[in-house]
N, CA and C atoms of all chains as a GROMACS GRO file, in nm:
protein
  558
    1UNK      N    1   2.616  -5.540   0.441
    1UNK     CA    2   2.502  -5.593   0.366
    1UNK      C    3   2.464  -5.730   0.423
    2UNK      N    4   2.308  -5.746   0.441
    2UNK     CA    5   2.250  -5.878   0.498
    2UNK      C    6   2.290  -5.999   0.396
    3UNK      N    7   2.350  -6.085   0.422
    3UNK     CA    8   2.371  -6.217   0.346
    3UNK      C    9   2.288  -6.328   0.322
    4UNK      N   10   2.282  -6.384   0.151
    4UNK     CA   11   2.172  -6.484   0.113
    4UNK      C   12   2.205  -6.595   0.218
    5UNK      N   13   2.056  -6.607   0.233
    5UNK     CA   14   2.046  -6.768   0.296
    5UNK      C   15   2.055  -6.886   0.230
    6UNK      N   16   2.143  -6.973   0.285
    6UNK     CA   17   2.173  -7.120   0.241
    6UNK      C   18   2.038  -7.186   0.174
    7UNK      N   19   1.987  -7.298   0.125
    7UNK     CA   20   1.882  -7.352   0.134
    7UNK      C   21   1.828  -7.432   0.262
    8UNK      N   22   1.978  -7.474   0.304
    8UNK     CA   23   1.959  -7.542   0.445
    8UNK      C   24   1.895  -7.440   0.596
    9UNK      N   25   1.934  -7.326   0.599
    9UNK     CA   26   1.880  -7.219   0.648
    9UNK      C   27   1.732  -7.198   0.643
   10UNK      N   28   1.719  -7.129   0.447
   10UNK     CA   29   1.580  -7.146   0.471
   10UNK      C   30   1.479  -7.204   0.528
   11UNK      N   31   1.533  -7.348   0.512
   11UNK     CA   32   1.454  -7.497   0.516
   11UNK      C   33   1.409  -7.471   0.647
   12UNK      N   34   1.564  -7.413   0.798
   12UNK     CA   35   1.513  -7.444   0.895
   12UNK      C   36   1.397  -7.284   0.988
   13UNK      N   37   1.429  -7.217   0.880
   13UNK     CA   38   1.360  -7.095   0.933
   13UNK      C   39   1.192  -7.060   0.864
   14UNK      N   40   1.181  -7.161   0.751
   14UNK     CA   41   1.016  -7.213   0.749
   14UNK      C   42   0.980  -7.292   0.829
   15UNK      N   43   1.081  -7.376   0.884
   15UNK     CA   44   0.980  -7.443   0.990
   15UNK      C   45   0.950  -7.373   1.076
   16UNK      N   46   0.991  -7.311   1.146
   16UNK     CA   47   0.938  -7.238   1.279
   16UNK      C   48   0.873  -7.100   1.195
   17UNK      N   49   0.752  -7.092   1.085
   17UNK     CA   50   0.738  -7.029   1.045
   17UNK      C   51   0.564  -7.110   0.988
   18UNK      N   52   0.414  -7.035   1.109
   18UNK     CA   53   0.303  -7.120   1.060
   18UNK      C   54   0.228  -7.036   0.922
   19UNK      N   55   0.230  -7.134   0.812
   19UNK     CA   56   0.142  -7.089   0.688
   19UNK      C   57   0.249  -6.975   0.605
   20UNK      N   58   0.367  -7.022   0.592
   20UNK     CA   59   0.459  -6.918   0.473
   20UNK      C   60   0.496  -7.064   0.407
   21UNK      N   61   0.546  -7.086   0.299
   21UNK     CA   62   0.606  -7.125   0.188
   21UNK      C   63   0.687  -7.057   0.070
   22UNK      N   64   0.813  -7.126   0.021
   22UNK     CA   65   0.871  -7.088  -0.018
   22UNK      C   66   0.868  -7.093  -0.189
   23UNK      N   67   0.872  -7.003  -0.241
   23UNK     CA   68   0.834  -6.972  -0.426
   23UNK      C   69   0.941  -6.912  -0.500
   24UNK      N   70   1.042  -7.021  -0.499
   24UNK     CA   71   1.172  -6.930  -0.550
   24UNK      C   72   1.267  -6.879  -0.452
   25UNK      N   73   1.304  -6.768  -0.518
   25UNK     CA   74   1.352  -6.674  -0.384
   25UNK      C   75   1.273  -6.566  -0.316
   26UNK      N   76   1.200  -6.615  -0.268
   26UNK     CA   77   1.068  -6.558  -0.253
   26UNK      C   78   1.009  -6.631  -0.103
   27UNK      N   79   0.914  -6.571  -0.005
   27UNK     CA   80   0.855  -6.682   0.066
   27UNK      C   81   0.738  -6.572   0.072
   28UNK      N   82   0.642  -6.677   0.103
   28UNK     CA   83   0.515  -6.640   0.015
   28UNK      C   84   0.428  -6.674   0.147
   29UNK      N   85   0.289  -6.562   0.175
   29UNK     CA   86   0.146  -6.675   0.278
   29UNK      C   87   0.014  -6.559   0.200
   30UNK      N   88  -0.031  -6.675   0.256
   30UNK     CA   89  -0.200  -6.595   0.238
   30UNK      C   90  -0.273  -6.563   0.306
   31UNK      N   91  -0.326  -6.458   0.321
   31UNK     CA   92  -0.430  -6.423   0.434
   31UNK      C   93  -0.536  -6.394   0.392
   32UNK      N   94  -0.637  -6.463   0.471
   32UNK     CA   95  -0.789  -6.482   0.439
   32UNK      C   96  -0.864  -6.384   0.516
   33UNK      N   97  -0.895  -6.287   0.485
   33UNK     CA   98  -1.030  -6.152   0.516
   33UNK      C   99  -1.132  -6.176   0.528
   34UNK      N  100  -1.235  -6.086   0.603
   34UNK     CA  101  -1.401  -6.108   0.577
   34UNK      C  102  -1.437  -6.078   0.429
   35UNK      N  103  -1.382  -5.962   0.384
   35UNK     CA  104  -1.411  -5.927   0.281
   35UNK      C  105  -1.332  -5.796   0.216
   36UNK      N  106  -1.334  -5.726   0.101
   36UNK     CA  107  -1.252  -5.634   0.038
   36UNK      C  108  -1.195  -5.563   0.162
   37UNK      N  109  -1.292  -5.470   0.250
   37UNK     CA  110  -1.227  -5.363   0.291
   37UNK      C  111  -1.136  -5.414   0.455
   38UNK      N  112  -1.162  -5.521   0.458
   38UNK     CA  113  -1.090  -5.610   0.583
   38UNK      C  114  -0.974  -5.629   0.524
   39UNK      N  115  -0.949  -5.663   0.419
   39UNK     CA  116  -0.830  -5.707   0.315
   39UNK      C  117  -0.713  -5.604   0.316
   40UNK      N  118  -0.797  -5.440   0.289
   40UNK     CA  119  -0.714  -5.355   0.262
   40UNK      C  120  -0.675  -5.284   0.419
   41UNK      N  121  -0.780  -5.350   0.547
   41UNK     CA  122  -0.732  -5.284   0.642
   41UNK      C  123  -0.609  -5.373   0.727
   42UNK      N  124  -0.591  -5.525   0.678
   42UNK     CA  125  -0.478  -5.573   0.713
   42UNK      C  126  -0.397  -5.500   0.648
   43UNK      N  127  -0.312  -5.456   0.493
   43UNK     CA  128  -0.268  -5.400   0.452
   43UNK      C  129  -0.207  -5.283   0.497
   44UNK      N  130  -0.311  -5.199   0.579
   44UNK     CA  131  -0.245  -5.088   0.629
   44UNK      C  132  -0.185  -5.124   0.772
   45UNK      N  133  -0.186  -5.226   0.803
   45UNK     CA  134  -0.127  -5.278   0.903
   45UNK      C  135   0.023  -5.352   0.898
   46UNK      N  136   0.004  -5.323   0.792
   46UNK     CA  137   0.184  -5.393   0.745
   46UNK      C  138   0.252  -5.216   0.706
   47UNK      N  139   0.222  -5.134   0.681
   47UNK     CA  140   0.321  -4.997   0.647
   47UNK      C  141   0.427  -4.986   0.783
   48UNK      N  142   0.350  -4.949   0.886
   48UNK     CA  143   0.465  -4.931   0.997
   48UNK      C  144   0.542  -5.047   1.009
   49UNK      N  145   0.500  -5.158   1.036
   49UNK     CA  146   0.617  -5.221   1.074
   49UNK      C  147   0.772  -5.254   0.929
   50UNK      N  148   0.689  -5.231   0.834
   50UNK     CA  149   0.750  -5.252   0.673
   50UNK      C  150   0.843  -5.136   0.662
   51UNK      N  151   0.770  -4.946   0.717
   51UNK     CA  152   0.877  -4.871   0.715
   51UNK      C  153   0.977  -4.823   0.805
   52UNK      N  154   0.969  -4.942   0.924
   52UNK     CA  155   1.018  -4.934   1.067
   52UNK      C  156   1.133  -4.978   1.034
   53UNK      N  157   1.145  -5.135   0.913
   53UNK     CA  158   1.252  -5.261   0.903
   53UNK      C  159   1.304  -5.174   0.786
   54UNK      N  160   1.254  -5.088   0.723
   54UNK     CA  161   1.325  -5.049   0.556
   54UNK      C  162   1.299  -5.146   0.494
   55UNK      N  163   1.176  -5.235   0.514
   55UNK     CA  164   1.195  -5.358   0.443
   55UNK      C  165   1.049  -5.383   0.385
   56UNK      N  166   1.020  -5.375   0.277
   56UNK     CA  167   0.883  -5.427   0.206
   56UNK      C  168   0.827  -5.513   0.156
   57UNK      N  169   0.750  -5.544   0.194
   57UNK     CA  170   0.680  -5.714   0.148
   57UNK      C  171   0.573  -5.627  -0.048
   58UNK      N  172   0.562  -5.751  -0.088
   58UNK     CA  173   0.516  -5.715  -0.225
   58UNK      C  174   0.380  -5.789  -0.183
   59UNK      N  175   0.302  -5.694  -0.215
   59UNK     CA  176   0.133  -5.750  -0.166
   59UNK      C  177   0.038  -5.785  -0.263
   60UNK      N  178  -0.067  -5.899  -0.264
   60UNK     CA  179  -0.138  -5.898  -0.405
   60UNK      C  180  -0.242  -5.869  -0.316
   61UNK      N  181  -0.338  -5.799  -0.349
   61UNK     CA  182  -0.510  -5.801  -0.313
   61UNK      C  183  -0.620  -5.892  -0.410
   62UNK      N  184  -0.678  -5.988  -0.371
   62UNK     CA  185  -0.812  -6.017  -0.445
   62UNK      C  186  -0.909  -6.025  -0.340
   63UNK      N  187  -1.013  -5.903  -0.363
   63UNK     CA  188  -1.123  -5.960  -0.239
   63UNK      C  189  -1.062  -5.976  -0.120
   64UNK      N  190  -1.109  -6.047  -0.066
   64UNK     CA  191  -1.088  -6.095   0.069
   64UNK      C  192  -0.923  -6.149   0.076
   65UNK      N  193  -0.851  -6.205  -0.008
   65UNK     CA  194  -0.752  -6.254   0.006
   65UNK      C  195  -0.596  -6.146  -0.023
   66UNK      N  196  -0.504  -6.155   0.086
   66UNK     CA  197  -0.419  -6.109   0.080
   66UNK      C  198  -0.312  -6.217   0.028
   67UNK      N  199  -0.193  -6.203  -0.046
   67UNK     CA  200  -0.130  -6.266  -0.070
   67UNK      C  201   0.019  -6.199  -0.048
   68UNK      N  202   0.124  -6.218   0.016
   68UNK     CA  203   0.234  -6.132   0.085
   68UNK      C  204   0.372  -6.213   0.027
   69UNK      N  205   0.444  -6.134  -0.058
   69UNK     CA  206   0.589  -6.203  -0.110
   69UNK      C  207   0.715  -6.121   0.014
   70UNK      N  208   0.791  -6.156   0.036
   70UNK     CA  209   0.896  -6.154   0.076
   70UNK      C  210   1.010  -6.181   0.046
   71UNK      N  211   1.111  -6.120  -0.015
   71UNK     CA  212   1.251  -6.109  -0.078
   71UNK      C  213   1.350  -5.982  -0.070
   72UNK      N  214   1.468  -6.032  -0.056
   72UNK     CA  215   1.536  -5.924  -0.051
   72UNK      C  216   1.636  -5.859  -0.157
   73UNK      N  217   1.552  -5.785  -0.254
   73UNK     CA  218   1.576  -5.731  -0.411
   73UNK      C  219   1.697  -5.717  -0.401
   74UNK      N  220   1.748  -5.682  -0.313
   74UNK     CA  221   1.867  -5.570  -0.298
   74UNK      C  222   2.022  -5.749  -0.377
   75UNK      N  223   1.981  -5.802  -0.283
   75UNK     CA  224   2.095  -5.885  -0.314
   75UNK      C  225   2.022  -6.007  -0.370
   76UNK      N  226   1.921  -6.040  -0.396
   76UNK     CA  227   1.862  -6.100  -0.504
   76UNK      C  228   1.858  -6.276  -0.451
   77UNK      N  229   1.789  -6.253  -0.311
   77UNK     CA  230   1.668  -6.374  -0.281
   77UNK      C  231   1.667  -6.361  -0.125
   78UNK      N  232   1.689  -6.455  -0.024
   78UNK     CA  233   1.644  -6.466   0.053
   78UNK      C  234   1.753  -6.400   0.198
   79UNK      N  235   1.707  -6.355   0.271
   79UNK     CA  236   1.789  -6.317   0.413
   79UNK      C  237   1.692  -6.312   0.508
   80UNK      N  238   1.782  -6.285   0.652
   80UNK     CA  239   1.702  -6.307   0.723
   80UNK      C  240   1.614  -6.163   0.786
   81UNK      N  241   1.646  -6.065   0.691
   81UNK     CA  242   1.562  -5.946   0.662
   81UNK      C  243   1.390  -6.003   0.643
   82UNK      N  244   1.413  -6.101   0.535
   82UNK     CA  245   1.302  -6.185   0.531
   82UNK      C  246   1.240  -6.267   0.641
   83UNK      N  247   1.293  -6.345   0.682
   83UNK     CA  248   1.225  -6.387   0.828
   83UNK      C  249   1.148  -6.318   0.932
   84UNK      N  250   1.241  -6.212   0.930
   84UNK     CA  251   1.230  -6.120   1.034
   84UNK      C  252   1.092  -6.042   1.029
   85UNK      N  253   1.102  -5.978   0.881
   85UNK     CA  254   0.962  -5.946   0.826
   85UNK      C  255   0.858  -6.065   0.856
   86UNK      N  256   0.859  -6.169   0.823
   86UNK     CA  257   0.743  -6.250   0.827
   86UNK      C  258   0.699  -6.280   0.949
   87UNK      N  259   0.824  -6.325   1.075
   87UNK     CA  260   0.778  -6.305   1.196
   87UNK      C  261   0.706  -6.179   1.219
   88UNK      N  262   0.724  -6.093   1.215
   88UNK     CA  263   0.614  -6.007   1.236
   88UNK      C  264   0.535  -5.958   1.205
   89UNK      N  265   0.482  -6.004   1.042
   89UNK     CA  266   0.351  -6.043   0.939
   89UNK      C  267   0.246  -6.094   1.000
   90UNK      N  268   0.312  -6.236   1.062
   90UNK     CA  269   0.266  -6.304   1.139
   90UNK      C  270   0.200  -6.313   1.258
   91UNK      N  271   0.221  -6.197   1.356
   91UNK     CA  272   0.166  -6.130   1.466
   91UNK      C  273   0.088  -6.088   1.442
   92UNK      N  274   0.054  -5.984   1.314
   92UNK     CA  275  -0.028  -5.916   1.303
   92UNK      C  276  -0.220  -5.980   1.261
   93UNK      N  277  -0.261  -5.918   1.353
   93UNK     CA  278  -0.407  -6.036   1.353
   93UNK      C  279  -0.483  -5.953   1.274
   94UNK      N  280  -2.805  -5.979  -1.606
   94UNK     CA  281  -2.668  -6.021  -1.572
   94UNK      C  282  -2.586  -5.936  -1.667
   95UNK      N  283  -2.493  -5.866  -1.690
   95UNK     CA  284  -2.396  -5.776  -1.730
   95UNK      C  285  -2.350  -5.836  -1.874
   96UNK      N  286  -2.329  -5.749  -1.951
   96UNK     CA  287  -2.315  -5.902  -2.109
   96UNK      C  288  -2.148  -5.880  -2.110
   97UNK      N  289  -2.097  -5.974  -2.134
   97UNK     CA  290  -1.931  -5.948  -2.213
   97UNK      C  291  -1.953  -5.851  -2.283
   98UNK      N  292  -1.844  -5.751  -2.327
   98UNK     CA  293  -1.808  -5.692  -2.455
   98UNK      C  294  -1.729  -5.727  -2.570
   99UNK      N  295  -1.736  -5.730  -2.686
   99UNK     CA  296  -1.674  -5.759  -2.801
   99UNK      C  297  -1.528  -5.707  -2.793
  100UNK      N  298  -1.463  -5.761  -2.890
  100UNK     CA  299  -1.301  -5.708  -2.886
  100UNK      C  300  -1.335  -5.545  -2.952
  101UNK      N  301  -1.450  -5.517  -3.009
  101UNK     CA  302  -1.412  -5.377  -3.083
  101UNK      C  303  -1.492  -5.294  -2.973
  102UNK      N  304  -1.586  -5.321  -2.883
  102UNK     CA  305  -1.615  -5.249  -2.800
  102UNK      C  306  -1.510  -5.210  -2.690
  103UNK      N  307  -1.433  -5.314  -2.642
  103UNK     CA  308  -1.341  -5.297  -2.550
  103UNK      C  309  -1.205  -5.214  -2.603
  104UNK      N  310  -1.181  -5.215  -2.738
  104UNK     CA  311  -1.086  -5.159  -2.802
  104UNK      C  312  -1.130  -4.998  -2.765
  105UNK      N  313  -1.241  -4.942  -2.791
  105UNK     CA  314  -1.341  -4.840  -2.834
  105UNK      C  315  -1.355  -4.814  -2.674
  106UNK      N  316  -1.326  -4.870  -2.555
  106UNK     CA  317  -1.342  -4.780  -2.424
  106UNK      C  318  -1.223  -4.796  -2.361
  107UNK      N  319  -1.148  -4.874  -2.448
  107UNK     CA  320  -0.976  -4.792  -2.383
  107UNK      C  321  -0.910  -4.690  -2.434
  108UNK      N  322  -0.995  -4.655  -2.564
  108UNK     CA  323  -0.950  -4.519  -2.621
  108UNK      C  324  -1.004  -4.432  -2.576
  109UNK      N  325  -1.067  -4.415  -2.486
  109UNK     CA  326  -1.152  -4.316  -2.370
  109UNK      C  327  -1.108  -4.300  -2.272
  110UNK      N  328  -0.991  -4.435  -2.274
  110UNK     CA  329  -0.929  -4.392  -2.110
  110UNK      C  330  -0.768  -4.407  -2.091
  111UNK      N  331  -0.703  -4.334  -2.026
  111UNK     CA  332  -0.564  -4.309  -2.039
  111UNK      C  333  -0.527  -4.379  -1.904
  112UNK      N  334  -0.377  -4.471  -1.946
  112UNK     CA  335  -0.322  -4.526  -1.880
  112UNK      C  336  -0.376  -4.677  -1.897
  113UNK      N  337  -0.427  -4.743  -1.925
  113UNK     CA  338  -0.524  -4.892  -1.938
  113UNK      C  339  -0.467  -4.948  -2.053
  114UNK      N  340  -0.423  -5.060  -2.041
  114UNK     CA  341  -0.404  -5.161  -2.133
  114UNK      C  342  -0.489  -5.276  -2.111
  115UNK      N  343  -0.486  -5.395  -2.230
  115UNK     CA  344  -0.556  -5.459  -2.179
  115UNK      C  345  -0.508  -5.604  -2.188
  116UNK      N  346  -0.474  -5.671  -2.102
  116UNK     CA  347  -0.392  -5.782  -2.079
  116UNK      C  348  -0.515  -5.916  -2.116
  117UNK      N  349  -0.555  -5.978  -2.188
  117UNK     CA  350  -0.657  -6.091  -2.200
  117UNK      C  351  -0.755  -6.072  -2.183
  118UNK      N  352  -0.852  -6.134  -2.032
  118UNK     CA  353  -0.938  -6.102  -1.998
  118UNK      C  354  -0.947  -5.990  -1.910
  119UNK      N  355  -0.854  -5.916  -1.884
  119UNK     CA  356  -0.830  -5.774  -1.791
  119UNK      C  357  -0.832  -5.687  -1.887
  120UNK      N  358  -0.834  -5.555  -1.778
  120UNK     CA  359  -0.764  -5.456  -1.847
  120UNK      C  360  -0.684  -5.437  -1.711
  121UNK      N  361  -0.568  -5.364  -1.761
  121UNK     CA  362  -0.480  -5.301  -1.645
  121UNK      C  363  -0.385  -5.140  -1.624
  122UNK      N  364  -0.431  -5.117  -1.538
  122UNK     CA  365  -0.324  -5.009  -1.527
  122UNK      C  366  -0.196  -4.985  -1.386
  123UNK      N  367  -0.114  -4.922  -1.401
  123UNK     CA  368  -0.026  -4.916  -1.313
  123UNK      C  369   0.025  -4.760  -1.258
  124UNK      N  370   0.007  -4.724  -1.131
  124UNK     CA  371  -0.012  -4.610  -1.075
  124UNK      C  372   0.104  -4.638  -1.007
  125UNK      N  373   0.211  -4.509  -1.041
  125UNK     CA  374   0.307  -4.506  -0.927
  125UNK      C  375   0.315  -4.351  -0.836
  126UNK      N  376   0.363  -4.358  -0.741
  126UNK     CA  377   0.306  -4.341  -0.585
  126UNK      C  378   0.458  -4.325  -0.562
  127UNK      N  379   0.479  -4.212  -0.435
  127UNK     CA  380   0.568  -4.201  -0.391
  127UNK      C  381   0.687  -4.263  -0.300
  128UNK      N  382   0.581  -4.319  -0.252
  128UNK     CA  383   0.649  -4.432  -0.153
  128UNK      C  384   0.578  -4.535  -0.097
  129UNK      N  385   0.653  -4.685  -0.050
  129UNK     CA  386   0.503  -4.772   0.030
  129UNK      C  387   0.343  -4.690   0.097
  130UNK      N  388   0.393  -4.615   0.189
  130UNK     CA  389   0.304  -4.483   0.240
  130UNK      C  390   0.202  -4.504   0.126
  131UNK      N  391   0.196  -4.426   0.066
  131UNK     CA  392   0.140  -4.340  -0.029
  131UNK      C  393   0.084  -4.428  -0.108
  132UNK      N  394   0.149  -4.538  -0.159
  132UNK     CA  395   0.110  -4.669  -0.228
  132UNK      C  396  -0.034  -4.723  -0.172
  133UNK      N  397  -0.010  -4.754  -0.033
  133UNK     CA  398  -0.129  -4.845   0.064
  133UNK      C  399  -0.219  -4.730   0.072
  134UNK      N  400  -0.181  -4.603   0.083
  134UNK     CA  401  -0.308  -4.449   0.057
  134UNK      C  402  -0.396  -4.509  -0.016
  135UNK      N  403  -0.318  -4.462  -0.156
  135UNK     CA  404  -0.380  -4.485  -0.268
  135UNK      C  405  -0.503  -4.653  -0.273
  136UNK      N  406  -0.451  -4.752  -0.262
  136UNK     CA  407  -0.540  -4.818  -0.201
  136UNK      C  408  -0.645  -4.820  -0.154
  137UNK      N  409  -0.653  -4.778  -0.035
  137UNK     CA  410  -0.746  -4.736   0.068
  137UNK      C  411  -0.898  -4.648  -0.023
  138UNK      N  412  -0.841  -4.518  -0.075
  138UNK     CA  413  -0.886  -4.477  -0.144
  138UNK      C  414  -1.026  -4.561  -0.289
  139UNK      N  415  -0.947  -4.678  -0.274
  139UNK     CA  416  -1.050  -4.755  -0.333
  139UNK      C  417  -1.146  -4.842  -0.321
  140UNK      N  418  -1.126  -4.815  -0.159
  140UNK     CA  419  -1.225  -4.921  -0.141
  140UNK      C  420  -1.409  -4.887  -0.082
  141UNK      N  421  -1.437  -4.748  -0.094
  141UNK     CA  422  -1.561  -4.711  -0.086
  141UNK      C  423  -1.603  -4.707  -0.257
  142UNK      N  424  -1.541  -4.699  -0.330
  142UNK     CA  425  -1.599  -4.693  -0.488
  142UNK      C  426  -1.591  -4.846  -0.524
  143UNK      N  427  -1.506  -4.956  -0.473
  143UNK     CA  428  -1.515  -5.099  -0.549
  143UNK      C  429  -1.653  -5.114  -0.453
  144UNK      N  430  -1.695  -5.105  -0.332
  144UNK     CA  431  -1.793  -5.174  -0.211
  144UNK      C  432  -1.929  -5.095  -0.272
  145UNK      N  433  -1.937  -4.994  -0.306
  145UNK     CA  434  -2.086  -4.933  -0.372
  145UNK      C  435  -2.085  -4.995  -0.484
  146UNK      N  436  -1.988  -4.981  -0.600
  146UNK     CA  437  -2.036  -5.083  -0.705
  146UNK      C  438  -2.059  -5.254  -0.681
  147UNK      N  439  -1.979  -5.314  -0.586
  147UNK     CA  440  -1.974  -5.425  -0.559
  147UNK      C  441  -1.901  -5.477  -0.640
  148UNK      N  442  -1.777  -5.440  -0.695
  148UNK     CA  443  -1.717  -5.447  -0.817
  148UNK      C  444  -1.589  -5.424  -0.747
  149UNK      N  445  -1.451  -5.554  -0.719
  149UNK     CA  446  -1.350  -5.520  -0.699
  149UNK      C  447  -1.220  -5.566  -0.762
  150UNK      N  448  -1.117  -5.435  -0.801
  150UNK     CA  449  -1.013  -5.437  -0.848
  150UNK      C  450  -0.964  -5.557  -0.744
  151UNK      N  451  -0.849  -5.619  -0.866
  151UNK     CA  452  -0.749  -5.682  -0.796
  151UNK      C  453  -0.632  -5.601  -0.805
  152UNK      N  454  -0.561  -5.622  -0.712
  152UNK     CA  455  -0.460  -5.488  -0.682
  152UNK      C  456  -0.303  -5.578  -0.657
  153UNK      N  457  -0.173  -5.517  -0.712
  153UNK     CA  458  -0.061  -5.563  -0.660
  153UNK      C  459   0.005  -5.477  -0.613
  154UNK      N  460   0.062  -5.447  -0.493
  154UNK     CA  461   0.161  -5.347  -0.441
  154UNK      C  462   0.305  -5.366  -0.456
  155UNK      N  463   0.373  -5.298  -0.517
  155UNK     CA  464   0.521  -5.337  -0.485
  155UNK      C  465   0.615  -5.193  -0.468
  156UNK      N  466   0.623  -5.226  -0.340
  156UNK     CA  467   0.705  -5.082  -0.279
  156UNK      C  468   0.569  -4.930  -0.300
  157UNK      N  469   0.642  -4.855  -0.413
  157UNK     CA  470   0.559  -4.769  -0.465
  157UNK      C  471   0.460  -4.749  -0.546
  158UNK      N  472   0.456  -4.910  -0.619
  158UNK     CA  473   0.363  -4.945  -0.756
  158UNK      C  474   0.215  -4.974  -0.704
  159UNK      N  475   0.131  -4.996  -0.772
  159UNK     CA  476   0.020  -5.023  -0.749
  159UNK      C  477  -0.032  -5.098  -0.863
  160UNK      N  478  -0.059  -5.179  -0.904
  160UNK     CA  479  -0.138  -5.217  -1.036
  160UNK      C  480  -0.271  -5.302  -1.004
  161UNK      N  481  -0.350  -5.222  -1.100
  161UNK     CA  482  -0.492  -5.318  -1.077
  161UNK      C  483  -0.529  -5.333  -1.198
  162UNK      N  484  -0.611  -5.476  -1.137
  162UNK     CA  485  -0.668  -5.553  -1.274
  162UNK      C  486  -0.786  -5.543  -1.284
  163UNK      N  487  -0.863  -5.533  -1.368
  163UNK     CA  488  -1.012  -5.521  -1.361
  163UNK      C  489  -1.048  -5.637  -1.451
  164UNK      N  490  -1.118  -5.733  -1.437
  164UNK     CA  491  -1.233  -5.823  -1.490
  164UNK      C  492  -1.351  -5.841  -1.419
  165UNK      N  493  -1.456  -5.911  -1.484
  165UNK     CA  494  -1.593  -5.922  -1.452
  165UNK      C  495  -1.552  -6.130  -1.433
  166UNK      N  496  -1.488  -6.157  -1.258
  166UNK     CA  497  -1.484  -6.274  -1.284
  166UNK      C  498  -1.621  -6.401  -1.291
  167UNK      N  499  -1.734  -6.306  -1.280
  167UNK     CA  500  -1.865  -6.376  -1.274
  167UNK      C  501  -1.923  -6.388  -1.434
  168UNK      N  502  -1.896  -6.344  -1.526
  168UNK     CA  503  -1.878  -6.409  -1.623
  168UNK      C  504  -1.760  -6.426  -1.742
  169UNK      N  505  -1.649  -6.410  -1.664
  169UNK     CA  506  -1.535  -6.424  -1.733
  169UNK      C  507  -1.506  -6.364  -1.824
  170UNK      N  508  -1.471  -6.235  -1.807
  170UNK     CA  509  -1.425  -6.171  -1.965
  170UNK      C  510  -1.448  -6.000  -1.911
  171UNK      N  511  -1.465  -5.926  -1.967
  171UNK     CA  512  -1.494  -5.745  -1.947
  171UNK      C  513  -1.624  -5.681  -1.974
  172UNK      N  514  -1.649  -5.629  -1.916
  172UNK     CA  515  -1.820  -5.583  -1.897
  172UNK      C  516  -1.778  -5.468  -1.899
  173UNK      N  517  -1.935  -5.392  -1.907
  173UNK     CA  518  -1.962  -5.248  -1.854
  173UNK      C  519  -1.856  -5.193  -1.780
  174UNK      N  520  -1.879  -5.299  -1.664
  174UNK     CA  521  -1.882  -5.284  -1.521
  174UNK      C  522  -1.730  -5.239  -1.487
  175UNK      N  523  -1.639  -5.348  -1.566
  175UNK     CA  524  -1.518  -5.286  -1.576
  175UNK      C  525  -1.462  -5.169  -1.598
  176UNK      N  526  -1.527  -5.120  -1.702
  176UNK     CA  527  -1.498  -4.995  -1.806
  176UNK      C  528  -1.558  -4.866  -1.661
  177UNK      N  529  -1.648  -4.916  -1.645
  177UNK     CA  530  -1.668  -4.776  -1.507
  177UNK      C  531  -1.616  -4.764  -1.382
  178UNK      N  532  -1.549  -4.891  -1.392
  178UNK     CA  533  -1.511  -4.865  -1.208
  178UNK      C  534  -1.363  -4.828  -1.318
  179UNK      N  535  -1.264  -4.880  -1.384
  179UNK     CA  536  -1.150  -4.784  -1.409
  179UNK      C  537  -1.163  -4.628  -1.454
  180UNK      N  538  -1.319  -4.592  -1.500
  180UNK     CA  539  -1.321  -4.444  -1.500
  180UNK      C  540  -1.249  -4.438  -1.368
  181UNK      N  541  -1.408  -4.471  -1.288
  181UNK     CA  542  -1.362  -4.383  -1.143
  181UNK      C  543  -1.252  -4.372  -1.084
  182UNK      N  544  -1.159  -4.496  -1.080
  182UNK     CA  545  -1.021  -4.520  -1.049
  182UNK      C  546  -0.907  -4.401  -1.111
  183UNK      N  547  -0.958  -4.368  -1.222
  183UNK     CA  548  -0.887  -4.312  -1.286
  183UNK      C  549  -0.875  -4.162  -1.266
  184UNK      N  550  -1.000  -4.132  -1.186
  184UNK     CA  551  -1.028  -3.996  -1.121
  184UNK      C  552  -0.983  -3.942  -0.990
  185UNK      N  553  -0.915  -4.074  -0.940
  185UNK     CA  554  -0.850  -4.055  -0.770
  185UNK      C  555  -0.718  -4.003  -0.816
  186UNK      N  556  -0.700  -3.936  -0.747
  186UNK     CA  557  -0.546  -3.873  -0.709
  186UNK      C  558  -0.488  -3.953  -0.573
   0.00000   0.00000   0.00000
């Protein structure tokens, strides 16, 4: 089983990490769309790589704005399951 | 411009519709889905009926869940407008 991250960890794996923040045990970004159906086509751009890792990000939709949580339920906050996911959130244009 | 509805009107078109509660200024329902897959489907699925009305759900994904919120945030509170786009919502498989 993947092991919780320290706070000191976290700390240093948001930095090398542009536009995520951390909300708990949780790390959190937003992504800004043209509009609704741009919104939902980033969205489908996160399934493969989400059912590639076994690993799922929790998504909010408003409009244009995506909003993407990251945590790892299983052991109840942060790993680097999480990072890993966001690095490659992050790629995705 | 679309009028608010009263608390007894809004009472009076959630008894018309199954699955909808109504959280404040929302109403909400929660659709579960087989898997992430199927989750971001379902989604998708909504976004030629929110773009013709011009009327869009806010949506949360988590794993298999789906929940959307419906308000009228242009004048703050529940309209018509609400009450018909969760028909239609309510008609997707």
């Amino acid at each position: 089983m993947v092991q919780l991250l320290s706070d000191a960890e976290i700390t240093e794996r948001l930095n090398q990490l542009s536009g995520w923040h951390r909300e708990g045990n949780k790390i959190q970004c937003t992504r800004e769309l043209k509009d609704f159906p741009e919104a939902v086509n980033f969205v489908n751009k996160l399934v493969e790589p989400a059912e590639s890792a076994g690993h799922h990000p929790d998504l909010e939709i408003s409009y244009n704005q995506v909003t993407i949580n990251l945590t790892s339920h299983g052991v109840g906050g942060l790993t680097e399951n999480d990072f890993n996911m966001a690095k490659t959130i992050s790629e995705i244009s």
